[in-house]
N, C-alpha and C positions, 0 to 999 in steps of 0.2 A: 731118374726123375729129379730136375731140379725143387728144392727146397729153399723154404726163406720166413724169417718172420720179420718181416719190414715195417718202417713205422710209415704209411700209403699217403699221409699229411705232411710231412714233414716240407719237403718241396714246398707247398703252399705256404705251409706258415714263414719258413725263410722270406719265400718272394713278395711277402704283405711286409717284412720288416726291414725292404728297404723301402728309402723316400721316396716320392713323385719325382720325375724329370721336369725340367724347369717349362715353364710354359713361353708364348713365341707371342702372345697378345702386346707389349708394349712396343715402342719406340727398339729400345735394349733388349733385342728377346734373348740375351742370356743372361742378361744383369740378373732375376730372378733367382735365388739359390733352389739349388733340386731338390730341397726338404720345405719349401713354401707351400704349406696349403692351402686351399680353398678356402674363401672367405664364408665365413659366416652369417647366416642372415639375424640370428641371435643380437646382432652386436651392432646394431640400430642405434640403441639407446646410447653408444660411445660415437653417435656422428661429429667429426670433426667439423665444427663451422667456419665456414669462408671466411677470411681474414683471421683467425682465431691464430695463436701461438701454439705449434703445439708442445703439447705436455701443459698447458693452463687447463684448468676449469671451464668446461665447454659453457656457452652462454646458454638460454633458455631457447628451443628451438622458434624459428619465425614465425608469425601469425599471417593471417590471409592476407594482410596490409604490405609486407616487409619483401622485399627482393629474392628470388629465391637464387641458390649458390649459382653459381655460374656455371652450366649446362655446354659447355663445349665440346662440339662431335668429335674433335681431333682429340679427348682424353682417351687414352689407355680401356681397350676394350675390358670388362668386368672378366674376370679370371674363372671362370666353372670349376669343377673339380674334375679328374681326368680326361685336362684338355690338353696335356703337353706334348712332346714330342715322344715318339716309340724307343723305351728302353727299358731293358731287361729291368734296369732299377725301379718301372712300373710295376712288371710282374703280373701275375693271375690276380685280378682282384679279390684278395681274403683278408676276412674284418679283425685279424689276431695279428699283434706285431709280437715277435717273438720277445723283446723285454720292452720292459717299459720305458719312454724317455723322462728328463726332468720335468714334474710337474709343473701348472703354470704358478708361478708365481709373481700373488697381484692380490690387491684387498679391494673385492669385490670389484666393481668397476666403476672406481672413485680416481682419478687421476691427482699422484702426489708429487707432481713435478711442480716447485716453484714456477708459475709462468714470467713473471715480468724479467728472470734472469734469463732467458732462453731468446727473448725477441733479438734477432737477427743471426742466428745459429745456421751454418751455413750447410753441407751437402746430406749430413746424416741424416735419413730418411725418417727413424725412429730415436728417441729422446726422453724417451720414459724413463723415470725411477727405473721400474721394475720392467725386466726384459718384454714379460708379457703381460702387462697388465689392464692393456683393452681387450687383447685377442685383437682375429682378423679384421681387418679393415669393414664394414657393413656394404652390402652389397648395394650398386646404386637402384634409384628410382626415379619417378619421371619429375621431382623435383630436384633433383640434383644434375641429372643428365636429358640434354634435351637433344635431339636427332637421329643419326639412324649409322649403322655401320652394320658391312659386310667385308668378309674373309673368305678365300678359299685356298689353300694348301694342299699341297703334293710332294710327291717321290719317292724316296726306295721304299724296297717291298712292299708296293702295292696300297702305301700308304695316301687317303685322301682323306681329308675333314674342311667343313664349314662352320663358320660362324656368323652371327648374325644376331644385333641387339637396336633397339629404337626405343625412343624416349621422348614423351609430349604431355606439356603442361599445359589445360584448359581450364583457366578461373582458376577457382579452389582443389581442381581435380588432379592429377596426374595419372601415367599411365606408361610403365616399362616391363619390355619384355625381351627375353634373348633365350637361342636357339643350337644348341649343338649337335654336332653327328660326326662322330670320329670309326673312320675304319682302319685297321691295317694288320695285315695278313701274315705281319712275322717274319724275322730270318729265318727263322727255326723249322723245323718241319712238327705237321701236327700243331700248330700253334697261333695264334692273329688274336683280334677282338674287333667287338664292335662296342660303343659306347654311345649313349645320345640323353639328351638333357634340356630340360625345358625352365624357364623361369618367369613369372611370372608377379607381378606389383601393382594395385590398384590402390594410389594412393589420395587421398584428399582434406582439408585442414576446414575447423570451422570452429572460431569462439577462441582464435588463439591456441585451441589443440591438431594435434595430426594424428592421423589413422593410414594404416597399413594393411591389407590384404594379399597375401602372400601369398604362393604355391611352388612349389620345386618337385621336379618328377626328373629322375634318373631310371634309364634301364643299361644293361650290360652284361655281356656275353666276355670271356674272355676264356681260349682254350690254350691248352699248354702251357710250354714256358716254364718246365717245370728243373728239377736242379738234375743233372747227369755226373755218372761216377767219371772220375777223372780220366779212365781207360776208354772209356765210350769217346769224352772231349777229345781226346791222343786221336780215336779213329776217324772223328767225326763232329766236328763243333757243331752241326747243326740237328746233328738226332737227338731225338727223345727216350729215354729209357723203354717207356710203359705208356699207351695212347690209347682211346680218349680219356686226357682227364680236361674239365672246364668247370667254371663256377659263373652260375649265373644270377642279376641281383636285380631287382624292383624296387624303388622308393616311390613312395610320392609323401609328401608335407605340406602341410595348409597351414597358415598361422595369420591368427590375426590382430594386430598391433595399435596398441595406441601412447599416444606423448601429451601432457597434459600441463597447462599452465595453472594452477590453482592459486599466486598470487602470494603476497607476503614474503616472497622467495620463495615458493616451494614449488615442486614440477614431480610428476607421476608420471610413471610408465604401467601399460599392463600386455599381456600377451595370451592366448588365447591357442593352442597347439592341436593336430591331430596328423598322425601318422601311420604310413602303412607300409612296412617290408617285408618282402619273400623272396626268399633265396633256396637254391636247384644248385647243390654241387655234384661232379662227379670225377671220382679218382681210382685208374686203373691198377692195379697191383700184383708184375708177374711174381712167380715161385709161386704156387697157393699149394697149402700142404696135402697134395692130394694123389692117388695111383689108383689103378685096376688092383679091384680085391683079388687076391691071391687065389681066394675059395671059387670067384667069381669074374671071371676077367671085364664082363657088360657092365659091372658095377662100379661105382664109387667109396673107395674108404678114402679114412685116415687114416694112415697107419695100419691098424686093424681095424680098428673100427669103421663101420657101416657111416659113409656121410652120408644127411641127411636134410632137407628141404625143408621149408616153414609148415608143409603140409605134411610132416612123416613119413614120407617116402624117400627110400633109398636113392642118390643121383645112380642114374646110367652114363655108362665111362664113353669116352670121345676118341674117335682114328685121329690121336695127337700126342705128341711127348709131352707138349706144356700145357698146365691149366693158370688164368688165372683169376684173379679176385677184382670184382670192381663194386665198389662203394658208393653207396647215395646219400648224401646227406641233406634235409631241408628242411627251411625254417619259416615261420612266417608270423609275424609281432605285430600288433595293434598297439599304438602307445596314444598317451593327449595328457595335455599340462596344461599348467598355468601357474601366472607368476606375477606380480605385481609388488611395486617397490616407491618410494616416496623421498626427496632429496631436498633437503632447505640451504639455501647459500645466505647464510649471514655474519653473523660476529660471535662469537663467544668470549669473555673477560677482554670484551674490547679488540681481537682479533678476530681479521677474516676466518668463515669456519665453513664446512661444507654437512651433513651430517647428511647419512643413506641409512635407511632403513627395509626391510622387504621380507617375502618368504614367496617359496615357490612348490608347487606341487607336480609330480608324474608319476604315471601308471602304464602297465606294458604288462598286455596279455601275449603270451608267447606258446608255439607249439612247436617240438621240431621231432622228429624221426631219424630213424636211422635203419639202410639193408644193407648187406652186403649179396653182391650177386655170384656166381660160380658159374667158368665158362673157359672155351678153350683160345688158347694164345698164340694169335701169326706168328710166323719164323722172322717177323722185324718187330714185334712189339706189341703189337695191335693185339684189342678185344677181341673175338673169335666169336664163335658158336656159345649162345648163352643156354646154360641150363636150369638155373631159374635161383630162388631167395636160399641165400644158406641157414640153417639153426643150430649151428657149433657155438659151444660157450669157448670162451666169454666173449670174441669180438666179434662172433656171426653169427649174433643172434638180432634176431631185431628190436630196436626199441623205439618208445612213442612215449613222450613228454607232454606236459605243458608246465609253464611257470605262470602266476600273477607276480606283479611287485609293484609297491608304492616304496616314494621316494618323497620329503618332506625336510625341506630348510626353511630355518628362519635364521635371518644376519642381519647385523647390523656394523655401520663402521662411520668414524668420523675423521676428520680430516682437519686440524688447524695451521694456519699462519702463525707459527709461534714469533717469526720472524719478519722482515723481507725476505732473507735467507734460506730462512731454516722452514720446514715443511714436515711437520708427524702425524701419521696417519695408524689408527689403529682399531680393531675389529673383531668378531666373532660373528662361526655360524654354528648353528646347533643344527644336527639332521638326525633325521629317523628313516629309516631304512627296513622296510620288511618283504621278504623273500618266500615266495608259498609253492610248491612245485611237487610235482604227482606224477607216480607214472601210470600210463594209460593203459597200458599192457599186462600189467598184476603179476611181471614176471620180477619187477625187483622192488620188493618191500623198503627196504633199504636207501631208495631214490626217495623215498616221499621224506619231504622236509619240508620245517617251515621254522625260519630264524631271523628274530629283528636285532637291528644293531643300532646305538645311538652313539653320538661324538657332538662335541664340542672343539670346534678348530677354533683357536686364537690366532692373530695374524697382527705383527707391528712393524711400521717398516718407518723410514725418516730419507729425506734428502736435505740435502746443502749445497746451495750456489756461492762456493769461492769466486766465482766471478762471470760473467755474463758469458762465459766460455767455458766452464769447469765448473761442474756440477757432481757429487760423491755422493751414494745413495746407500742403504745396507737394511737388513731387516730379516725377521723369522716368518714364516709361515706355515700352517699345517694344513692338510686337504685329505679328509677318508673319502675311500670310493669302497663300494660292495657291488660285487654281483650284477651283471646287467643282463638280459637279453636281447641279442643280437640285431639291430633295428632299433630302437631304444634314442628317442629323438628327447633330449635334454635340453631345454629352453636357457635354463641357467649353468653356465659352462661350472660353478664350483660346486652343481648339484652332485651325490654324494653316488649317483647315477650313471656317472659317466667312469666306469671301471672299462682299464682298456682291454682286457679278455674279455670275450662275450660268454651267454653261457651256453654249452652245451648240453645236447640229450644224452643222459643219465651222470651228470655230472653231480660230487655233493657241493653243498651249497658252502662256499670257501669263506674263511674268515674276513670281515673288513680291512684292510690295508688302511694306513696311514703315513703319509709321506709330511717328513718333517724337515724343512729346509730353508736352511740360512745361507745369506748371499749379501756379497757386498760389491758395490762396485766406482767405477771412474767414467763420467763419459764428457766429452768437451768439444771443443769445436779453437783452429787459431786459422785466421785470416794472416797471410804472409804475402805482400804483396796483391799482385796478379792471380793468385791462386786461395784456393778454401781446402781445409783439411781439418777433419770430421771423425774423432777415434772414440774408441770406447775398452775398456775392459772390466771384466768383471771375474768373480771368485763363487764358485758356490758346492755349498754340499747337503743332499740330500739322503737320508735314511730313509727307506720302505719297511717300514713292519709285516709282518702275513703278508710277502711276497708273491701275487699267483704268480703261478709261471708254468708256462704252457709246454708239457712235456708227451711227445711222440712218440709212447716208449709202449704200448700196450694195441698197436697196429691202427690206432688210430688217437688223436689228443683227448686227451684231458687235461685237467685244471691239478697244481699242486701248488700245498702254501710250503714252500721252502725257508721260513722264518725271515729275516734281515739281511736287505741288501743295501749296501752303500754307494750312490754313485756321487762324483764330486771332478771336479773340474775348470777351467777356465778356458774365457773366452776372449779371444782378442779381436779389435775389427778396426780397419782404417777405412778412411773414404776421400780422396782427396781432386779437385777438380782443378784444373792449370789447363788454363785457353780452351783448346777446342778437346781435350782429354779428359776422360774421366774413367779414375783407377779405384778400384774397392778391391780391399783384402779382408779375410777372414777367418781366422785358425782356431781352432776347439781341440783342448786337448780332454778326455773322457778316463775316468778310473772306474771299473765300474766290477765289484766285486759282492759274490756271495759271504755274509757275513756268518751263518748258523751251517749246521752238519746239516748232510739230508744224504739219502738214496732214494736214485732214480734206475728201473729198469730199461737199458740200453745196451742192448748184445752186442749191437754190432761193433762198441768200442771195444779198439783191442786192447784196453787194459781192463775190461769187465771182467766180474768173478765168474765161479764157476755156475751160481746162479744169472748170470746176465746181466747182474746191478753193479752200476759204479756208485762212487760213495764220495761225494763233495765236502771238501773241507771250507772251513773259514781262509779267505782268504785266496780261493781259486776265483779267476775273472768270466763276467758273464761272457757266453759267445756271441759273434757276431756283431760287437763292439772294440770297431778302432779307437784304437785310443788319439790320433790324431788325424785331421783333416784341414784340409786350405782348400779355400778356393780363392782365386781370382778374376776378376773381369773388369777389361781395358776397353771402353770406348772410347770413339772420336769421328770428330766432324772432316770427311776428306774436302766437303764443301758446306754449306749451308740447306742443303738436301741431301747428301749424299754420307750416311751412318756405318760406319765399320766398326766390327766389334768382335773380340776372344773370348772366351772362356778357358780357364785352368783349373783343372780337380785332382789333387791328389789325396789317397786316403790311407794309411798302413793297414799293416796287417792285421787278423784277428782271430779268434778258435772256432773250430766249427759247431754248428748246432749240434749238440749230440755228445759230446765233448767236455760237458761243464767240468772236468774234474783236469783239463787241458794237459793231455798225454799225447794228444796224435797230432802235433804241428800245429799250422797255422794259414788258413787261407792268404796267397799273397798278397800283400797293396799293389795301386796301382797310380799313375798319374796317364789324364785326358783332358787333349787339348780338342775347343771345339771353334767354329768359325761362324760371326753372322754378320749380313748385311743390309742395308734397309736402304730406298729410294725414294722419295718422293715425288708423283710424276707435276702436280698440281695439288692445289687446295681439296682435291678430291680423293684421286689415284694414289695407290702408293704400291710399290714390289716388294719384295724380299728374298733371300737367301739364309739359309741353314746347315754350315757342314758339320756331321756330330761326330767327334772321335776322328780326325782331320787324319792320323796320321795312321791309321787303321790297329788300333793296339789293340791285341788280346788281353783279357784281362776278368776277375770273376769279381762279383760284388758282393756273393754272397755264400756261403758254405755248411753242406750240414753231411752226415749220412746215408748212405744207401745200398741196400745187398746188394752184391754181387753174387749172390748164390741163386740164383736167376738162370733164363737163355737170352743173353747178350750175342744175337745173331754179328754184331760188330768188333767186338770185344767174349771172345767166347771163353777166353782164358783168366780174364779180369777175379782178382783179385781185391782191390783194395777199395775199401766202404767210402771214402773220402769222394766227395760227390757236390759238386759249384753248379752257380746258377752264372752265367759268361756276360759280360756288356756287349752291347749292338756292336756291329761293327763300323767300319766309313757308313754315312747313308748323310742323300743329299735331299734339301727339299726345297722348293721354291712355292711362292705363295704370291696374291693381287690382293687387294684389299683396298676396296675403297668406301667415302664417306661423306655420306649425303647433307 
């Protein structure tokens, strides 16, 4: 009888912490790096206005009188979130990335870029002091974009998706909406998804104010794709260990916005939220530790002991060698916020001054469960004959949660002209944070918690224009997050709400995290001749205090605070355009280290004790962080229609999930080259072309754990825990798109 005590998530959570694949919506569909995400509808209040510089002080938005931005159908179709191309780096959609990245660092969303040093700053896209200091770009509406555009794409595995967006201003009114549907079916066996996405904008201005009516609905299905031991990949790149596992997720978001001229300098925004998610995971898991009782051969134990069902009754044993375990996990959150904030542009001791003041509030009622099922397991993998809910402690038994939470900032921050030059921007938010969570089951006393945490983050950052090209910026900033529930729609991105582990059913309630991080940097821009080149570097390092960190180690995740961790790093990026070419580079290098002792229970490493636990020193590197990566991408004009374009990704090595204490090697790097092309047939029509991974590289992106003490019908003899999630391979796509 094979035997296993596996961590049945672990796969999952790998495959959520790699980035999205680059999405194919623009002109350059690789230009895009593969970790951009989806724009924010949040991030309204930072519209960049037409003609405006950017990095200046946005002007007061336009009144019913004034022109609205210029609405051209041939922009860049609006970016959804899992709309890119099919790659492993997508993965099973799960809301946990295994560590955390750099916070944003940004004081509130006050722009402290010197403007008048920046006007005529040539190819670099962004300009900001602070790397992120609006967030994503805000999604358009029918004052911004006016027309209609459609897309349709295809190719390997069975891959199609549409898209579809239209845009129309009537008088004071506007009205935009876009539409997606993405399928594809996988290399992988056992594996595909489907995705689709609705967006919606009722917008209209009156009295010199704007109003926004919002709605965003996401659903998605995505099965397999899960990480395979490296003997399995030897036999077989495209099986799956353990099948059905999927996760599946429901959004929708209503919000509703408004932008206010009150006069004297001052402008107001308010926002108005309500949210609804539910999520349906499911994760199969062979080895389950189970046999024909000795006494009884019809019957089920452990070991010795009698297994047992959630209704008391002993299982009856199966005509099979293998049994094994599949997991249900689901969630479903009600959240709604609100948020309103007040901004005056004048003078202070005689200089331009900008001052923001605001508080935001959300709420998120949350429920989630958890079974484990017991069942017998094909001679390839697959679920079997199910025999019903298991009640083994501790990770088969069942549980049933709810959490409430409120989340409450207040900030403020100002921003002076000390100079022409010079630019200091400086700030606080105070938040309150309280966490209330019960278990519904009355089987663990222990779960019922309820814990508020308060912080004050200071935040002061400064920029300098040595010269209308060379601009040098540096600054500190703190940002706590606590606790969220999974769903959990945060109006204000520095709400103290948006914690990147969601929470789990019967998870304790982890301490506040605080990320403290100073960063300094260079960004400029030199015209040489014929050509523009556009660089930037910067330096930064942040401390995480009460580190969650999501560990796999008890057959299914939890939440542990593993004390301080340090990541720090620099970033280099070039952008340079010469005639009909245009070349961007971009290299990150990443340190990213556990700074405090901790044990974590992890058998299958083979340097664990004889209990199971390895034992993380100060000083060991988190997994699943390379420490370096490049990309680049090379367009160019072969004609005046006619767009060619590469992409280059290299990434090094790193340790596997599972690993933290980094004894069992090193997932390999890899570099991938990719190929796209764009036509335009007319002011309407337009083709394209997609070759991804051109030169057909094996290659893994991601790496954690996984028994092999299992029936590996492929791999029967397998051995070794070490266990990758692989990149797509060659896959071609072509697509039409055209623009009304």
């Amino acid at each position: 009888m094979n035997k296993s005590r596996q961590a049945p998530w672990l796969p999952l959570l790998l495959a959520a912490s790699v980035p999205l694949a680059p999405t194919v919506a623009s002109a350059d569909a690789t230009s895009a790096p593969p970790e951009a995400a989806a724009p924010s509808a949040n991030a309204a209040s930072a519209t960049q206005a037409p003609g405006s510089v950017l990095g200046a002080l946005p002007p007061p938005l336009p009144g019913p009188g004034d022109p609205p931005p210029p609405g051209d159908p041939g922009m860049p179709m609006m970016e959804l979130p899992m709309m890119g191309l099919p790659k492993s780096e997508v993965g099973p959609v799960f809301p946990i990335p295994v560590g955390a990245g750099e916070p944003d660092f940004k004081i509130s969303n006050t722009r402290v870029m010197p403007g008048p040093a920046l006007a005529g700053i040539g190819p670099v896209s962004v300009l900001d002091g602070f790397d992120a200091l609006l967030g994503p770009a805000p999604l358009p509406n029918g004052f911004t974009y006016r027309g209609a555009e459609i897309d349709v794409m295809g190719g390997s595995y069975g891959r199609i998706q549409g898209r579809a967006q239209a845009g129309q201003q009537i008088g004071d009114f506007a009205l935009f909406g876009a539409y997606s549907d993405v399928k594809d079916n996988d290399w992988r066996q056992h594996a595909g998804a489907r995705i689709q996405q609705a967006h919606g904008d009722l917008g209209w201005r009156a009295s010199g104010n704007e109003y926004h009516l919002i709605v965003h609905g996401v659903s998605s299905v995505n099965k397999g794709a899960l990480l395979s031991p490296v003997e399995l990949i030897a036999a077989d790149p495209t099986a799956q260990l353990n099948y059905p596992s999927s996760f599946k997720a429901d959004s929708t978001h209503a919000k509703f916005t408004g932008n206010y001229v009150l006069g004297d300098g001052w402008t107001a925004n308010s926002d108005l939220s309500f949210g609804k998610f539910k999520s349906n995971q499911v994760i199969t898991l062979g080895g389950a530790l189970v046999n024909p009782c000795e006494s009884d051969p019809t019957l089920l134990c452990s070991g010795t002991m009698p297994y047992m069902d959630i209704d008391g009754n002993q299982f009856p044993s199966l005509d099979t060698p293998y049994y094994a375990y599949q997991q249900l996990l689901s969630s479903e959150t009600t959240s709604w916020g609100a948020k309103a904030s007040a901004s005056h542009r004048g003078e202070l001791l005689g200089r331009p001054n900008q001052f923001t003041m605001g508080v935001n509030y959300n709420r998120a009622n949350a429920r989630a469960s958890y079974r484990q099922l017991i069942g017998g397991m094909n001679e390839d993998g697959g679920y079997g004959t199910n025999l019903g809910i298991t009640d083994s402690p501790p990770v088969g038994q069942p549980e049933e949660a709810e959490a409430k939470t409120d989340y409450v900032g207040i900030y403020a921050t100002d921003v002076i002209d000390v100079t022409d030059r010079l630019k200091i921007a400086g700030g606080g938010r105070y938040s309150y944070s309280n966490v209330d969570q019960r278990d519904l089951l009355g089987r663990r006393p222990s779960f019922d918690q309820k814990r508020t945490f308060t912080h004050f983050a200071p935040s002061l950052g400064a920029t300098y224009a040595f010269a209308p090209g060379l601009i040098a910026y540096g600054g500190y900033s703190e940002v706590a997050r606590v606790l969220s529930p999974s769903g959990t729609f945060c109006e204000d991105r520095e709400s103290a709400c948006n914690s990147v582990p969601p929470w789990f059913v019967s998870d304790k309630i982890t301490d506040q995290a605080v990320y403290h991080t100073y960063k300094i940097g260079v960004r400029g821009q030199l015209p040489i001749a014929a050509a523009q080149l556009g660089w930037n570097a910067a330096l930064y390092s942040t401390d995480i205090s009460n580190y969650t960190y999501v560990a796999a180690s008890t057959g299914r995740p939890s939440l542990a605070d593993v004390g301080t961790v340090r990541r720090q790093g620099v970033k280099l990026g070039a952008e340079a355009i010469v005639g009909v070419l245009t070349t961007s580079v971009d290299y990150t290098y990443t340190d990213a280290r556990f700074r405090s002792s901790f044990s974590l229970f992890q058998p299958l490493n083979t340097s664990a004790d004889n209990t199971g636990n390895i034992h993380v020193k100060p000083g060991n590197l988190l997994p699943n962080e390379p420490r370096h990566q490049v990309r680049v991408n090379i367009k160019g004009n072969v004609t005046p229609k006619w767009v060619v374009g590469t992409s280059l990704r290299a990434v090094s090595n790193s340790y596997y999930f599972g690993d933290e204490i980094n004894a069992m090697g090193k997932v390999p790097g890899y570099f991938v080259v990719s190929f796209n092309t764009q036509y335009r047939i007319d002011n309407h029509w337009e083709v394209f072309g997609i070759l991804e991974n051109a030169f057909n590289k094996t290659y893994a992106v991601t790496g954690g754990l996984a028994s092999t003490r299992q029936h590996i019908a492929l791999a029967p003899d397998a051995t070794n825990p070490r266990a990758q999630g692989l990149g797509q391979p060659r896959s071609i796509y072509v697509g039409v798109r055209y623009k009304f």
